[in-house]
Kinemage of the C-alpha trace (Angstrom):
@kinemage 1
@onewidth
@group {chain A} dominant
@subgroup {mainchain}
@vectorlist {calphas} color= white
{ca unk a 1} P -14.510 -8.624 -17.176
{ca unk a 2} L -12.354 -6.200 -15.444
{ca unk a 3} L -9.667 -4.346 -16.457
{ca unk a 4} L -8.002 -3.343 -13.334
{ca unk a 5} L -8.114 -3.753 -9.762
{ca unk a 6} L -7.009 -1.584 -6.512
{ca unk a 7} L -6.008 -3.344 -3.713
{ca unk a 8} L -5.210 -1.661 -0.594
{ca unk a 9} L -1.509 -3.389 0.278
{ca unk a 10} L 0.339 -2.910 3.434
{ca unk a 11} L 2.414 -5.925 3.254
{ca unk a 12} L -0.091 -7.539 6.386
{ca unk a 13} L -1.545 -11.202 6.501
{ca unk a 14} L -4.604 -9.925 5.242
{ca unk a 15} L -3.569 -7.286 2.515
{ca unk a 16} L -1.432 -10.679 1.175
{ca unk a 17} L -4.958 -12.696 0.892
{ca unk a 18} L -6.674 -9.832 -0.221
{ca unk a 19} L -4.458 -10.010 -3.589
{ca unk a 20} L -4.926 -13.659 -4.647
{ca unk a 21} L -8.109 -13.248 -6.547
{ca unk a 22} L -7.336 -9.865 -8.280
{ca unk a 23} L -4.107 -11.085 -9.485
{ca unk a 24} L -5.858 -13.729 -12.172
{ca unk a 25} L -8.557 -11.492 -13.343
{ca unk a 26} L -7.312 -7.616 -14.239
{ca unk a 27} L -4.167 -5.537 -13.823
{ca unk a 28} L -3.449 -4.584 -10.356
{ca unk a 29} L -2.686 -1.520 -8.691
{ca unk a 30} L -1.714 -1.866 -5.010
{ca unk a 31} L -2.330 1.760 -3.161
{ca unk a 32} L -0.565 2.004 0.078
{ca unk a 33} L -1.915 5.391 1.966
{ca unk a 34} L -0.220 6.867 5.327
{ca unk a 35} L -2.611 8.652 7.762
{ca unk a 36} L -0.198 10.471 9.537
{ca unk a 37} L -2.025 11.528 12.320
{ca unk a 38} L -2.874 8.033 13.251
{ca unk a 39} L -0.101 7.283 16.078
{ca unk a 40} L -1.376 10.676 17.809
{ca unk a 41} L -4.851 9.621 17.954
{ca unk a 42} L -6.971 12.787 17.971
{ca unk a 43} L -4.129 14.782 19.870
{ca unk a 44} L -3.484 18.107 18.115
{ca unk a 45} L 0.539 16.865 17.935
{ca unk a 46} L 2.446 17.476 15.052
{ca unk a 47} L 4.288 14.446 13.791
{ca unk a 48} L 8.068 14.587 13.355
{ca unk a 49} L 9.475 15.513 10.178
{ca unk a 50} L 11.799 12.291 10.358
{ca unk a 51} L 8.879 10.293 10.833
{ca unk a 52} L 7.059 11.424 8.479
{ca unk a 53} L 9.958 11.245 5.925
{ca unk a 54} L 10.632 7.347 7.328
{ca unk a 55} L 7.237 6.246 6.238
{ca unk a 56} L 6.941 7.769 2.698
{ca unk a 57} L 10.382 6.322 2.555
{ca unk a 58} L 9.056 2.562 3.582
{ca unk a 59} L 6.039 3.462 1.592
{ca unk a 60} L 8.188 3.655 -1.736
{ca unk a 61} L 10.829 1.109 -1.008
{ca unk a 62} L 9.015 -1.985 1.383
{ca unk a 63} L 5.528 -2.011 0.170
{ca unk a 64} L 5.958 -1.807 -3.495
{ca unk a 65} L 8.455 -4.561 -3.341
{ca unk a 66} L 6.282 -6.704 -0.927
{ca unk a 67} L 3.344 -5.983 -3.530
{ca unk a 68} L 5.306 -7.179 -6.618
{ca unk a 69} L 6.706 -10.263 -4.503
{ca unk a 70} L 3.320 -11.375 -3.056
{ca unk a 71} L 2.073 -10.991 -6.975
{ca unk a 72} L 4.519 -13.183 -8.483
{ca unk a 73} L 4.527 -15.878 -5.365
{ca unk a 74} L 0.992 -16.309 -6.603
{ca unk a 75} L 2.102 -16.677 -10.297
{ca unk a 76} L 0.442 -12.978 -11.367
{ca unk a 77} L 1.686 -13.104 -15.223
{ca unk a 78} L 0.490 -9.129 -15.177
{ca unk a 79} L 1.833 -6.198 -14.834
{ca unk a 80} L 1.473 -4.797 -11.197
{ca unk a 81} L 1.583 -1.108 -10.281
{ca unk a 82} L 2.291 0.343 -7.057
{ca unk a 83} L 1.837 3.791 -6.633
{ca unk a 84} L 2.190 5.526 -3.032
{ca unk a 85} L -0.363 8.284 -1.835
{ca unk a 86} L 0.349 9.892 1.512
{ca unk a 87} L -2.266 10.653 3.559
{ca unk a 88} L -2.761 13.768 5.556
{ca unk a 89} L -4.839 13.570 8.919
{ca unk a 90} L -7.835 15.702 9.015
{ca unk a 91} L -7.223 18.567 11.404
């Protein structure tokens, strides 16, 4: 049996589904990773500090939270961990 599970969780439709069966069988730990270059497609552009800092903030705050709700609206009786890893584009 497992022990624990990542999920990838970015509070979507489908990252919501994608924790019902997890929840009931191992610990869970949601990951929620930024690319930051994404919105500049392969463009060279830097992306703004502000913007950067606004989506490690939502990272910390919004997902986590989502995670935990989503986990306990689908009666998870485990613990569930939600660490945030930023993501740097490749360059």
């Amino acid at each position: 049996m497992y022990e624990e599970i990542l999920v990838a969780f970015d509070g979507s439709e489908t990252s919501d589904r994608a924790l019902a069966e997890p929840l009931h069988v191992a610990r869970l730990t949601c990951a929620h990773a930024i690319d930051i270059m994404a919105p500049f497609g392969r463009a060279r552009a830097c992306m703004p500090a502000a913007l950067i800092a606004a989506y490690r903030e939502r990272a910390r705050t919004v997902v986590p939270e989502s995670a935990r709700s989503e986990a306990k609206a689908r009666g998870a009786d485990r613990e569930t961990a939600c660490p945030v890893l930023l993501v740097r584009g490749a360059s």
